[in-house]
N, C-alpha and C positions, 0 to 999 in steps of 0.2 A: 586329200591325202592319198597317199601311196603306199602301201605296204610290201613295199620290196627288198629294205636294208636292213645290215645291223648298226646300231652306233658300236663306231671304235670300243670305248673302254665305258667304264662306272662317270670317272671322274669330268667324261664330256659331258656327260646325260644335262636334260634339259634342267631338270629339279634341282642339281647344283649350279647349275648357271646362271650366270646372269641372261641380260636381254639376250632372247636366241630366237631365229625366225628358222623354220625348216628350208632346207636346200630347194625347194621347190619354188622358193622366191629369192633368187639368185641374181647377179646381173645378166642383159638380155632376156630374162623370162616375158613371157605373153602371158594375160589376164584375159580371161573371154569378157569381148565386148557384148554391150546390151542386158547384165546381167549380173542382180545383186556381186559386189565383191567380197568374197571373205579370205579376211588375214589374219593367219593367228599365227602363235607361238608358244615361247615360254620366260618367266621370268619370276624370281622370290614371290613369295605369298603375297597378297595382298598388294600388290605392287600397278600401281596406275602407267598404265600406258595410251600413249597419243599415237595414234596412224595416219599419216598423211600422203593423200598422192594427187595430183594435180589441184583441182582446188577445194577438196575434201579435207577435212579433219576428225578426228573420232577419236574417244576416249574411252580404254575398255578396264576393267580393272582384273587383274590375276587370281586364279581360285585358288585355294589352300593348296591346291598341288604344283600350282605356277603357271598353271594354264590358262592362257586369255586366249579371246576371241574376238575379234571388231570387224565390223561390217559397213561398206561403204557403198552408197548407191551406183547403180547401173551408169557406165561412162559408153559413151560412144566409140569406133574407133579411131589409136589415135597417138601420140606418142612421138620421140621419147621424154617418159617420166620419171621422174625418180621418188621411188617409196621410201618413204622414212618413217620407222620406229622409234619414238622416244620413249625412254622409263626413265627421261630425268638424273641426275646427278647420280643417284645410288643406283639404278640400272644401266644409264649410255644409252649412246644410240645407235641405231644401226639403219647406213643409205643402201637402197637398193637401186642403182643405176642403168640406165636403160632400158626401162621398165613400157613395154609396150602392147595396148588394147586393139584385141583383136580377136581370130577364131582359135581356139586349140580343138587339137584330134587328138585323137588315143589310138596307136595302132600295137595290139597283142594277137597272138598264136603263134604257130608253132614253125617251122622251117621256112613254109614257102613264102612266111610276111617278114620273119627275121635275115633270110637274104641280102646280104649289103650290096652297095653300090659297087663294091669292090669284086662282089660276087664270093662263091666258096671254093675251097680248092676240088680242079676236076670241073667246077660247072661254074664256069664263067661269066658276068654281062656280056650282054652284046653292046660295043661299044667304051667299055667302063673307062677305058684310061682317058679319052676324052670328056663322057658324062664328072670326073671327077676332077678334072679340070677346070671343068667352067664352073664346081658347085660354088657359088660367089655371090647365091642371089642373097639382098639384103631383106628383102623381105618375108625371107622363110627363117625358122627357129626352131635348132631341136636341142629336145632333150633323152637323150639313151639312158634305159636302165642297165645295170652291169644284171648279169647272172649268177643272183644274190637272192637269198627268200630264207622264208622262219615258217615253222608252224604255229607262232603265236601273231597278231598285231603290230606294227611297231610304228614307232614316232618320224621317222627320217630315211629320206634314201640315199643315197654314195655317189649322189650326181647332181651336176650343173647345169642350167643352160647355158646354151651357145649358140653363136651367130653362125651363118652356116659359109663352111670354108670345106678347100679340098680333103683338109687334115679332118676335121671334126663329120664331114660327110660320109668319107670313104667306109666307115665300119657301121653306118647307119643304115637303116631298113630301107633297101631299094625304092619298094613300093611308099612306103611312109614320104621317102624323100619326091619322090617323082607328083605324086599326090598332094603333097603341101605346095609345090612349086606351081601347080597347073590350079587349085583352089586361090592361089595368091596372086596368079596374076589374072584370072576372075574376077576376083572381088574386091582389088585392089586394097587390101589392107594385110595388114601382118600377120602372118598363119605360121603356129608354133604346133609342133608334133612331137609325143610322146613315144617312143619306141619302148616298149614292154614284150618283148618275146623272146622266145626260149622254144628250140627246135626239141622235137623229141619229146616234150609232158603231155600226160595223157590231159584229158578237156578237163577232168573233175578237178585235179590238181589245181584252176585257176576260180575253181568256185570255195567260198568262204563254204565252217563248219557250219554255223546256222542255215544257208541254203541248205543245203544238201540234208539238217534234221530236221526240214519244214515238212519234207516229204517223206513217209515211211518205205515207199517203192524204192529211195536211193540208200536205206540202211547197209544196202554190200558196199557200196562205194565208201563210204564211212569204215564199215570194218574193212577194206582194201588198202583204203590211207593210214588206219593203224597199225595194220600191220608192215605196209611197205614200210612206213617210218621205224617201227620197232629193228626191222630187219637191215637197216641200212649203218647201223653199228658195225658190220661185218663186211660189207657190201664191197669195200676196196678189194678183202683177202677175196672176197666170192667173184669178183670179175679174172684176178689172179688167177686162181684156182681154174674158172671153165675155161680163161686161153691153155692152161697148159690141159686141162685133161681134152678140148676140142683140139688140139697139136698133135695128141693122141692118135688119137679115132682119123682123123684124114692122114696118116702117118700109116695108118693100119688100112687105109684103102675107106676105111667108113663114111660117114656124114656126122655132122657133130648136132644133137639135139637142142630145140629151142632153150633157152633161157628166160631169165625174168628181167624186167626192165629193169637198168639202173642209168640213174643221169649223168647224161654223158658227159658232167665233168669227171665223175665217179674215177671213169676211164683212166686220169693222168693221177688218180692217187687223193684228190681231195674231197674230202666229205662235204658233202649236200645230201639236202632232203629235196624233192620236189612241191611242197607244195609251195605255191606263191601267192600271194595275197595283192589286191586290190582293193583301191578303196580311193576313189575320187571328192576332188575338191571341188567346191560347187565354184570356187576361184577361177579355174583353170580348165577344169573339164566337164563341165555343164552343157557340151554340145556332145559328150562322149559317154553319158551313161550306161549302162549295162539293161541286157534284152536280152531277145532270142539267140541263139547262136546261128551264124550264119553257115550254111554250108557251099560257101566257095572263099577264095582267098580275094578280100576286096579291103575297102575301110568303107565305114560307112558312121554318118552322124546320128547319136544316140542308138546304137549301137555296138556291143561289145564281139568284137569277130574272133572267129575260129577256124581256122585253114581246115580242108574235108581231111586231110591227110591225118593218120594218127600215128605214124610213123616217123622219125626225123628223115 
């Protein structure tokens, strides 16, 4: 699972729903091969559900809150499959088509991994308008998170996957991209990547509250997150307020004094908090769990990365 979205409204939520698989098993998603499967979802209480994907079946049944869970043994790689959820006459069902086993990566941190193929404005690719020409390889898959985050948990994120094309490339993570492309035709099977990044958030913001109360040495990091989140009620008028009193001070010959971070969507007027939550599916990123922070901008397998830069 992923904790990077909101659901739309009450009335989507998984608990009034019928049969609901999260967007994370979409069509075109990659399942890591070699490596128990797990597919859950949600559906009515008590509600028996069938999972089937190649020549596997499994029957899980829903808990008082609608929450199943089914587990399908380790598939080689290989594909295309299509996933099918049944909860039967009173739940439906639901295909997940082109469904293919293979490696997933997880690539997060901050500017210099979020980078798209297209580049940013002012700093260019080298090369991009061809590199995003040719993106057409069939055996890479990604999925982008938007720049989207809660300070609580949550069930689903606000994205699909995709087969990788100019259109669905171009705003995708340079490095993510170029790195699924060279790992896939390696290992000759289907390599899907996770692009999670967001330039500009400090490191702690991508570590849950539980880490960070394991340790008593991180106690200021924890009162830092409460209060930047307190303070971010205000945070539009306060980015308002220092352009025009920094308009000031270089108006008058001066320099304008540092300020406090605010994220950089802040900037165009809409509210965010920064922290963003993570939380992998043993489904899809079992090659991508969380470790040491690396200090250089790379991807690396079972490993969770962090550009050295704390700057956007």
């Amino acid at each position: 699972m992923l904790y990077t979205a909101l659901l739309a409204a009450t009335a989507t939520s998984p608990a009034a729903a019928q049969l609901k698989l999260p967007r994370l098993f979409s069509d075109h998603s990659v399942l890591q091969r070699d490596r128990p499967l797990h597919v859950w979802g949600w559906a009515r209480a008590d509600a028996n559900v069938a999972v089937s994907l190649h020549n596997q079946r499994v029957v899980a049944v829903a808990d008082r809150l609608g929450r199943w869970n089914a587990w399908l043994k380790p598939e080689a790689a290989g594909g295309p499959y299509v996933l099918v959820v049944d909860g039967g006459t009173a739940e439906g069902k639901v295909q997940v088509q082109d469904v293919m086993l293979g490696d997933v990566w997880f690539a997060s941190g901050q500017s210099n991994m979020e980078f798209p193929l297209k580049g940013f404005d002012g700093a260019p690719l080298k090369n991009a308008a061809a590199e995003i020409a040719a993106a057409t390889d069939p055996q890479v898959r990604l999925l982008r998170i938007e720049h989207k985050s809660s300070s609580i948990p949550l069930r689903d994120i606000d994205a699909n996957w995709t087969t990788t094309t100019p259109a669905t490339a171009i705003d995708f993570s340079a490095i993510g991209y170029f790195f699924a492309r060279e790992i896939a035709a390696r290992e000759h099977v289907t390599v899907g990547v996770i692009d999670s990044t967001w330039g500009g958030t400090p490191a702690d913001s991508w570590v849950s509250t539980d880490a960070l109360a394991s340790d008593a040495a991180l106690a200021p990091a924890v009162d830092a997150r409460a209060r930047f989140q307190q303070d971010q009620t205000d945070a539009d008028l306060a980015t308002i307020a220092e352009a025009r009193e920094d308009a000031a001070i270089v108006a008058s010959g001066g320099k304008p004094p540092p300020h406090p971070w605010h994220p950089p969507r802040m900037r165009t007027g809409r509210h965010r908090c920064t922290t963003q939550w993570l939380r992998r599916s043993p489904a899809t990123a079992s090659r991508a769990s969380s470790g040491t922070r690396a200090r250089r901008t790379a991807m690396s397998r079972g490993r969770h990365i962090m550009p050295t830069s704390s700057e956007d």
